[in-house]
MOPAC internal coordinates of N, CA, C and O (Angstrom, degrees):
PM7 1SCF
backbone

  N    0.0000 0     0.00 0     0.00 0    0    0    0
  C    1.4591 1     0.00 0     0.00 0    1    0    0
  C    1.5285 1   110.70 1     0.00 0    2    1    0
  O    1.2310 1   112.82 1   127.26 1    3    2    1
  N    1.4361 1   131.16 1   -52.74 1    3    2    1
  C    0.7572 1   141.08 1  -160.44 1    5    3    2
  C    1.9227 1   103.89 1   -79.66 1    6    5    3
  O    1.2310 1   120.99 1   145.60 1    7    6    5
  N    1.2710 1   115.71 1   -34.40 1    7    6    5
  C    2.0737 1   118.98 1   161.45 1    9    7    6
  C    1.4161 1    99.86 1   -54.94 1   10    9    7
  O    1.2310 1   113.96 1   138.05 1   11   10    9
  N    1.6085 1   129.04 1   -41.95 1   11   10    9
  C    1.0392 1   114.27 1  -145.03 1   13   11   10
  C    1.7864 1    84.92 1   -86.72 1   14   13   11
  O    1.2310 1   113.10 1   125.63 1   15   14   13
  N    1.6513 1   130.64 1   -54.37 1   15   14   13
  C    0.9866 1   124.23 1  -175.56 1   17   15   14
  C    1.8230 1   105.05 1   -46.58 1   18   17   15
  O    1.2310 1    84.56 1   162.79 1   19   18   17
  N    0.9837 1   171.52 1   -17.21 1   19   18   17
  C    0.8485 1   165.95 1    53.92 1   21   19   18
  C    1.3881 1   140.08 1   105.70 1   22   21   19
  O    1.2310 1   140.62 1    91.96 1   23   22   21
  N    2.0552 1    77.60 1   -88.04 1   23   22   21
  C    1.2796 1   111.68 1  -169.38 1   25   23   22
  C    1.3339 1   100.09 1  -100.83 1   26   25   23
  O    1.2310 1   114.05 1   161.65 1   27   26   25
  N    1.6783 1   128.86 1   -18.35 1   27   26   25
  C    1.0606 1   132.58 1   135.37 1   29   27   26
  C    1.7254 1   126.33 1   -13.30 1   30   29   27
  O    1.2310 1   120.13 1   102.27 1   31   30   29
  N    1.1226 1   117.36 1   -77.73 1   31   30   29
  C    1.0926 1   130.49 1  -147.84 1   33   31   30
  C    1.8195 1    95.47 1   -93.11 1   34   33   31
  O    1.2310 1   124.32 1   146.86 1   35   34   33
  N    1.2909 1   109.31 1   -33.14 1   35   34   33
  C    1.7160 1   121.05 1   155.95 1   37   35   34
  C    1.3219 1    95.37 1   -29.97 1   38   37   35
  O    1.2310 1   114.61 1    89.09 1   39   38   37
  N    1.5142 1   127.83 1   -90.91 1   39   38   37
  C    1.3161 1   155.06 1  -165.30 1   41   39   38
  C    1.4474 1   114.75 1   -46.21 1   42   41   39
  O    1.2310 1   121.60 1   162.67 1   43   42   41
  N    1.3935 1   114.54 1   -17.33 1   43   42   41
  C    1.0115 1   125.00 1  -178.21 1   45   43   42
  C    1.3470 1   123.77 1   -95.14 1   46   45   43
  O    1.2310 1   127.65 1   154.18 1   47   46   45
  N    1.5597 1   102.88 1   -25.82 1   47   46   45
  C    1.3717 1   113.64 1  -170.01 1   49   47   46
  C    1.3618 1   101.60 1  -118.99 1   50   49   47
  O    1.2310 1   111.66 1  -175.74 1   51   50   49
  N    1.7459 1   133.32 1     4.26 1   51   50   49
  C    1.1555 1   132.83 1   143.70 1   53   51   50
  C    1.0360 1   101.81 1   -62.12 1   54   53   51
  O    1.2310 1   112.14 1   123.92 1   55   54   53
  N    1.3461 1   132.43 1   -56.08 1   55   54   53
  C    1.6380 1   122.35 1  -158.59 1   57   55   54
  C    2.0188 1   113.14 1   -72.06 1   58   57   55
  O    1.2310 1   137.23 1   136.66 1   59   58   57
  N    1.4324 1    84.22 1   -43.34 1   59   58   57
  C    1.2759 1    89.96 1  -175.29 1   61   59   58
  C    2.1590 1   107.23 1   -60.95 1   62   61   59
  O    1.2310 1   119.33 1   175.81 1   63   62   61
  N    1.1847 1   118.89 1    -4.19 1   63   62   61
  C    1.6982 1   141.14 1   178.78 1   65   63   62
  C    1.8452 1    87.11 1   -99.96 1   66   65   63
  O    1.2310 1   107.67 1   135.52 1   67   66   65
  N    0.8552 1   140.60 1   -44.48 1   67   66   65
  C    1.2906 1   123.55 1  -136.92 1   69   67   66
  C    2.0094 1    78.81 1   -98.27 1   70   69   67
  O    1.2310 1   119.78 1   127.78 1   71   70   69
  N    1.2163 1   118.03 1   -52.22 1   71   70   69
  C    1.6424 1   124.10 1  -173.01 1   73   71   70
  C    1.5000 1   100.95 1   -84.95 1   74   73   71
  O    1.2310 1   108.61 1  -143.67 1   75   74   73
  N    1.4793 1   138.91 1    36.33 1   75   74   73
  C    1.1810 1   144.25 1    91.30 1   77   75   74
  C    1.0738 1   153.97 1   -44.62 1   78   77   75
  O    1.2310 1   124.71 1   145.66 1   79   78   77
  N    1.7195 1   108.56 1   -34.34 1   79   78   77
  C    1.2405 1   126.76 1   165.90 1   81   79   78
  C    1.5604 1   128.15 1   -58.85 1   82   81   79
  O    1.2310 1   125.82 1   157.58 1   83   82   81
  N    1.0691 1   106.41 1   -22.42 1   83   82   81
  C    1.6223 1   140.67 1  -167.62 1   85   83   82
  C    1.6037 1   106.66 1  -103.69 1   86   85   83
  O    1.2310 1   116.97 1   147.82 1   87   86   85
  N    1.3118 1   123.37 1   -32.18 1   87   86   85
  C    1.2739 1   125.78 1  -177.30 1   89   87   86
  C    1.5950 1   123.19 1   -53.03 1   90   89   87
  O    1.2310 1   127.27 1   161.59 1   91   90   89
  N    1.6509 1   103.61 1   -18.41 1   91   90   89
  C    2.2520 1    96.17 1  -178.37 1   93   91   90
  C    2.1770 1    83.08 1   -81.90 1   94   93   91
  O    1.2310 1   118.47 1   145.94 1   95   94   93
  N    0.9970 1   120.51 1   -34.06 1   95   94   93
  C    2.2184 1   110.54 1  -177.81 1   97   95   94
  C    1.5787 1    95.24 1   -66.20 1   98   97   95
  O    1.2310 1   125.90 1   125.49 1   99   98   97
  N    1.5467 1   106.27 1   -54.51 1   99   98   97
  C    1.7391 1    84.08 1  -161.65 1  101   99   98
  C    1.4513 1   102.99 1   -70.22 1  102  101   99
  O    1.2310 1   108.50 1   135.64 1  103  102  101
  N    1.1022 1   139.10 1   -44.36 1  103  102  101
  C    1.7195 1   115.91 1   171.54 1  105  103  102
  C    1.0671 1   126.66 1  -135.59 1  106  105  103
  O    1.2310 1   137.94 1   -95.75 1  107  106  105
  N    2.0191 1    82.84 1    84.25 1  107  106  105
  C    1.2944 1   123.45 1  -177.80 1  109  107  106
  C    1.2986 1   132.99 1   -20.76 1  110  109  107
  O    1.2310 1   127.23 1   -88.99 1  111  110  109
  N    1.2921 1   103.69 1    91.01 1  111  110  109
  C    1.3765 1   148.80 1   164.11 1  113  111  110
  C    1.7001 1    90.77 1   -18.34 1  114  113  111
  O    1.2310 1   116.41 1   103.94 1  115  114  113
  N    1.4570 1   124.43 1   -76.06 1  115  114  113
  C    1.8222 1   146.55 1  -177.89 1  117  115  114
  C    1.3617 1    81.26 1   -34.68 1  118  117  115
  O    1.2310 1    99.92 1    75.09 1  119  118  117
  N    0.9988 1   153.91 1  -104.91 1  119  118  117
  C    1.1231 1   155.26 1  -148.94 1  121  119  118
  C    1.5361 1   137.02 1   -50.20 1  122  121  119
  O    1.2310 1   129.48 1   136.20 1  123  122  121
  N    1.6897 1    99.32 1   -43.80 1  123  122  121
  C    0.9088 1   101.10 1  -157.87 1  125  123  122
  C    2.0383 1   107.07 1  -101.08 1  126  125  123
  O    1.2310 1   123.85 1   178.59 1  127  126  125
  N    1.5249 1   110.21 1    -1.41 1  127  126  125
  C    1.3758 1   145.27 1   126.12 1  129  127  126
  C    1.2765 1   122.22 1   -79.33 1  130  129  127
  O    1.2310 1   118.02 1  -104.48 1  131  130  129
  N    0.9959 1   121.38 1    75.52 1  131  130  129
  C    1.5838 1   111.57 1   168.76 1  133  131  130
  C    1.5081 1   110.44 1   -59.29 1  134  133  131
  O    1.2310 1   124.17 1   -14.06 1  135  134  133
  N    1.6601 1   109.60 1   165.94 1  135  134  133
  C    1.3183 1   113.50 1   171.90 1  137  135  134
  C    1.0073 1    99.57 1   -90.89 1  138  137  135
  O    1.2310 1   105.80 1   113.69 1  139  138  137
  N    1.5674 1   143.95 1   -66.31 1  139  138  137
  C    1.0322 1   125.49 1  -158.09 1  141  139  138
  C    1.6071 1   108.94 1   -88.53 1  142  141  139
  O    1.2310 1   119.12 1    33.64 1  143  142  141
  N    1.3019 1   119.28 1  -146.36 1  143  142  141
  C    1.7005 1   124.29 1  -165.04 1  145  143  142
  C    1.6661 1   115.52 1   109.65 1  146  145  143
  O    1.2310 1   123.51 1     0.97 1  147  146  145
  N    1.3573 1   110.88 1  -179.03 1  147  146  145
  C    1.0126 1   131.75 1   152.98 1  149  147  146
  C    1.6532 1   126.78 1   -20.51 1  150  149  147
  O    1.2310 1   114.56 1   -42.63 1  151  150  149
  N    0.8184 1   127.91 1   137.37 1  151  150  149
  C    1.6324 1   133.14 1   164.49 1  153  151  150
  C    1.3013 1   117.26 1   -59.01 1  154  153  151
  O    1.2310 1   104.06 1   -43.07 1  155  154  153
  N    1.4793 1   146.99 1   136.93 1  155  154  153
  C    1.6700 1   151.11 1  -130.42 1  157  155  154
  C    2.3602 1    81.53 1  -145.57 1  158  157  155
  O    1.2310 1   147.65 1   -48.58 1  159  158  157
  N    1.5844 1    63.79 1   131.42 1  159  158  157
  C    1.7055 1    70.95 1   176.79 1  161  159  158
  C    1.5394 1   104.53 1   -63.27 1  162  161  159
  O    1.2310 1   135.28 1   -11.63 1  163  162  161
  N    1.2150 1    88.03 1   168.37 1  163  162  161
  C    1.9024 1   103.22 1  -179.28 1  165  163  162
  C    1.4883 1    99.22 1   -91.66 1  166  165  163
  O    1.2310 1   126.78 1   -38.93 1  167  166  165
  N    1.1242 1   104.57 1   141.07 1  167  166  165
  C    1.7373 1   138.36 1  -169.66 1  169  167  166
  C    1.6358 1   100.44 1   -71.90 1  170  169  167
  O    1.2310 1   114.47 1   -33.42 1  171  170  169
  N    1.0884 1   128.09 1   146.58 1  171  170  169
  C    1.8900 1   113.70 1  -165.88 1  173  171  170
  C    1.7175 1    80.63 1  -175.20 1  174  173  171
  O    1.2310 1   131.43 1   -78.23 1  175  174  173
  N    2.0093 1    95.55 1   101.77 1  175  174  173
  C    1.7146 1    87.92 1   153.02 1  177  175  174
  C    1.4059 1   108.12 1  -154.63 1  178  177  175
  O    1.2310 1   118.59 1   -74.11 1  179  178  177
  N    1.4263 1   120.29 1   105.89 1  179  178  177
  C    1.2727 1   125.30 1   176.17 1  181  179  178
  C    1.6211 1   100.54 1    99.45 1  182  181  179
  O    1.2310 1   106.22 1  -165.30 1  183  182  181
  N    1.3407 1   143.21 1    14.70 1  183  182  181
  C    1.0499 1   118.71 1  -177.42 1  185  183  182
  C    1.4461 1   119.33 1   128.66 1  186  185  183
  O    1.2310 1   134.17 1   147.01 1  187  186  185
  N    2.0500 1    90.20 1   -32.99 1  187  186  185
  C    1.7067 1   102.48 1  -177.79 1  189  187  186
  C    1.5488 1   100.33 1   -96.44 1  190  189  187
  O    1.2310 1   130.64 1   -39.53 1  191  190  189
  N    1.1132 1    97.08 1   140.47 1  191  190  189
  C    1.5852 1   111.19 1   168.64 1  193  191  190
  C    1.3907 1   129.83 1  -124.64 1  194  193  191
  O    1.2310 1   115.93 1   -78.72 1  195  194  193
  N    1.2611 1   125.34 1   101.28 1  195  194  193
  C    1.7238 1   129.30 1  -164.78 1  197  195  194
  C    1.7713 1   104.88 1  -102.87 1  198  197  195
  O    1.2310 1   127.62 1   -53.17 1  199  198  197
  N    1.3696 1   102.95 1   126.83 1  199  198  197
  C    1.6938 1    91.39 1   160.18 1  201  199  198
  C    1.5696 1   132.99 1   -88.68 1  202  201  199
  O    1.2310 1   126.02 1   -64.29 1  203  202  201
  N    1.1554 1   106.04 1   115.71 1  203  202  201
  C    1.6327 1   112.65 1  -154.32 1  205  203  202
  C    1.3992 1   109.99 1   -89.61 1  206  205  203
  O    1.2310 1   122.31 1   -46.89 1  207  206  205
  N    1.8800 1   113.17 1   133.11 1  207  206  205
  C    0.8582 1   112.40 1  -151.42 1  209  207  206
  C    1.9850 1   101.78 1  -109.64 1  210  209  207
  O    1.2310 1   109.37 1    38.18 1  211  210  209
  N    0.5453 1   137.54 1  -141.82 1  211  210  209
  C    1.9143 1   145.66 1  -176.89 1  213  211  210
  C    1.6655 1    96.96 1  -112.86 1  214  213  211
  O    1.2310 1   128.09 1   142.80 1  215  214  213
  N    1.1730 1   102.03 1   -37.20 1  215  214  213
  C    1.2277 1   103.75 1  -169.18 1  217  215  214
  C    1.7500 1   116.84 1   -79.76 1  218  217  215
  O    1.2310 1   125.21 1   154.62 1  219  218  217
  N    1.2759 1   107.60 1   -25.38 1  219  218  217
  C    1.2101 1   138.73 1   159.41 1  221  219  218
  C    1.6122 1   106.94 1   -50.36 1  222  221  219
  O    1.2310 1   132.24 1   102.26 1  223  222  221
  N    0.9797 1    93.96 1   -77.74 1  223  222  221
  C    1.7548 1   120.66 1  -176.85 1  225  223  222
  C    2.0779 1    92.28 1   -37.13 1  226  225  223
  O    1.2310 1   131.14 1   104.86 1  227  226  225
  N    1.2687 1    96.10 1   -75.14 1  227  226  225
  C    1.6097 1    99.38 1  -165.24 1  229  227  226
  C    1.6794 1   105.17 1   -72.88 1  230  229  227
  O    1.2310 1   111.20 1  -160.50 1  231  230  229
  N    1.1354 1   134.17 1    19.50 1  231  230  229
  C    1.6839 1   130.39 1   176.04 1  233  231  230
  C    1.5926 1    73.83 1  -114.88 1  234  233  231
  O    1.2310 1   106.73 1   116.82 1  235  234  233
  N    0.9932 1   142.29 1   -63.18 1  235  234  233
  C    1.8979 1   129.64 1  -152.01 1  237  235  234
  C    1.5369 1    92.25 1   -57.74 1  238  237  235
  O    1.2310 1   122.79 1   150.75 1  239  238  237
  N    1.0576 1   112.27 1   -29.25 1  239  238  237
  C    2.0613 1   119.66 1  -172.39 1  241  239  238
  C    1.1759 1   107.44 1   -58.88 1  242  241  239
  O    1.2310 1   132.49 1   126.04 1  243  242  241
  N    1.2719 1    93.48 1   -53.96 1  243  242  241
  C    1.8736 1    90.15 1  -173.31 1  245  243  242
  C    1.3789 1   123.88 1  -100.50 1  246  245  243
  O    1.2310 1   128.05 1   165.62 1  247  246  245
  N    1.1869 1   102.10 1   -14.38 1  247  246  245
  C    1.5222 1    99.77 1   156.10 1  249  247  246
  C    1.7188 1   124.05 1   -68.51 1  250  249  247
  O    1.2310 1   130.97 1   132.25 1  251  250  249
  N    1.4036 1    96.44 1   -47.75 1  251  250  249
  C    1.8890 1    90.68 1   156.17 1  253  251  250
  C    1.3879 1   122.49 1   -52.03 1  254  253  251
  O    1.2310 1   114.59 1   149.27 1  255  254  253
  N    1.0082 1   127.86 1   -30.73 1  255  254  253
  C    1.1672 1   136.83 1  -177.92 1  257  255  254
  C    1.3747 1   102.16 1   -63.66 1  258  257  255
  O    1.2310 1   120.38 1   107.94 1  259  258  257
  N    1.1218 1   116.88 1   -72.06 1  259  258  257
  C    1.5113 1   136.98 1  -160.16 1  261  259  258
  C    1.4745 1    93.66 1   -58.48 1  262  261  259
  O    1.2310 1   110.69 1   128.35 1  263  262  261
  N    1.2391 1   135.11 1   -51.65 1  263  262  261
  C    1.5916 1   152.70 1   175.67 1  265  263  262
  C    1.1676 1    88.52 1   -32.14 1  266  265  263
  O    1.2310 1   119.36 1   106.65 1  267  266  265
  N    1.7773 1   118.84 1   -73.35 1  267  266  265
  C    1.8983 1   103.20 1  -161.48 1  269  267  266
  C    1.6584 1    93.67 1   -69.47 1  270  269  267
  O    1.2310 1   113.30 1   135.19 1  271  270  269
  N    1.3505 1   130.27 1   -44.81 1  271  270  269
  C    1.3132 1    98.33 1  -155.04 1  273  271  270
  C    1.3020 1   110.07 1   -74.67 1  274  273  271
  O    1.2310 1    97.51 1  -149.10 1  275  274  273
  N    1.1972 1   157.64 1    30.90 1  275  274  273
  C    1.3138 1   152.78 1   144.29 1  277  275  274
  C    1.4657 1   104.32 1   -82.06 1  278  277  275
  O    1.2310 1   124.91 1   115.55 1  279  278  277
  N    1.1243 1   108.18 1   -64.45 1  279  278  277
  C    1.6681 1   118.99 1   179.12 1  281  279  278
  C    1.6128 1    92.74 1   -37.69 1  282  281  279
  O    1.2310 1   112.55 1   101.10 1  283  282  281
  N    1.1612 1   131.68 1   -78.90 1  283  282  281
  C    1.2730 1   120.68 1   170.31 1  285  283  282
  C    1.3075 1   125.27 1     8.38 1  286  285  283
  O    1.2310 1   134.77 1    85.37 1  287  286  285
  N    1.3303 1    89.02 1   -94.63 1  287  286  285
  C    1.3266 1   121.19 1  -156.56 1  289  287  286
  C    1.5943 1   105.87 1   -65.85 1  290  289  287
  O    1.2310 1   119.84 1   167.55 1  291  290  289
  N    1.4347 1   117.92 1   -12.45 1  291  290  289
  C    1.5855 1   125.49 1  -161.99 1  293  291  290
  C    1.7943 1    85.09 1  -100.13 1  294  293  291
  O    1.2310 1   119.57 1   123.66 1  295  294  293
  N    1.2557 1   118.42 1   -56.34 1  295  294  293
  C    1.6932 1   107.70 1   173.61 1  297  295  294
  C    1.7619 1   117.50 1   -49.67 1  298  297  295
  O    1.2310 1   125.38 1   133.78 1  299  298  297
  N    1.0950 1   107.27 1   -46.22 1  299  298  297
  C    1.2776 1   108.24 1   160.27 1  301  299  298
  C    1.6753 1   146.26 1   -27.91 1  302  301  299
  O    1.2310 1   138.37 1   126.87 1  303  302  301
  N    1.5741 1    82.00 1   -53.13 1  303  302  301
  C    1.6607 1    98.65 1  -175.04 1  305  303  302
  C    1.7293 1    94.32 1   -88.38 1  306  305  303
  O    1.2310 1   118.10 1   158.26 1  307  306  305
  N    1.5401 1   121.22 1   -21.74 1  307  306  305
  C    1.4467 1    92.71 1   179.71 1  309  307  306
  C    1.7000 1   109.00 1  -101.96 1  310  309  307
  O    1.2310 1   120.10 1   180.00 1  311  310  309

């Protein structure tokens, strides 16, 4: 009972990793980051100061993104 609960929750949290991957199309990322717009305050921590761009903004997105869905999908498979 307890393999089968398991492999359950494996399956669950592969998928739920795998329909992460997909998450910047289904709510669309293009849009909801625009490229263009307004100017993004400048980044300020400790001294460092970066001027932050959209493009900035939407690569940290999907790389977080991408972060859980591996993480996911890697708890999953073991």
């Amino acid at each position: 009972m307890l393999s089968a609960l398991f492999l359950a929750v494996g399956l669950y949290t592969v998928v739920l990793g795998v329909i992460h991957f997909f998450l910047p199309y289904l709510l669309d990322f293009d849009h909801a980051i625009p490229k263009e717009g307004p100017r993004l305050k400048i980044f300020r921590l400790f001294g460092f100061s970066y001027d932050t761009t959209r493009a900035d903004v939407r690569g940290i997105a999907w790389v977080m993104n991408h972060s859980v869905s591996y993480t996911l999908v890697t708890i999953g498979i073991i």
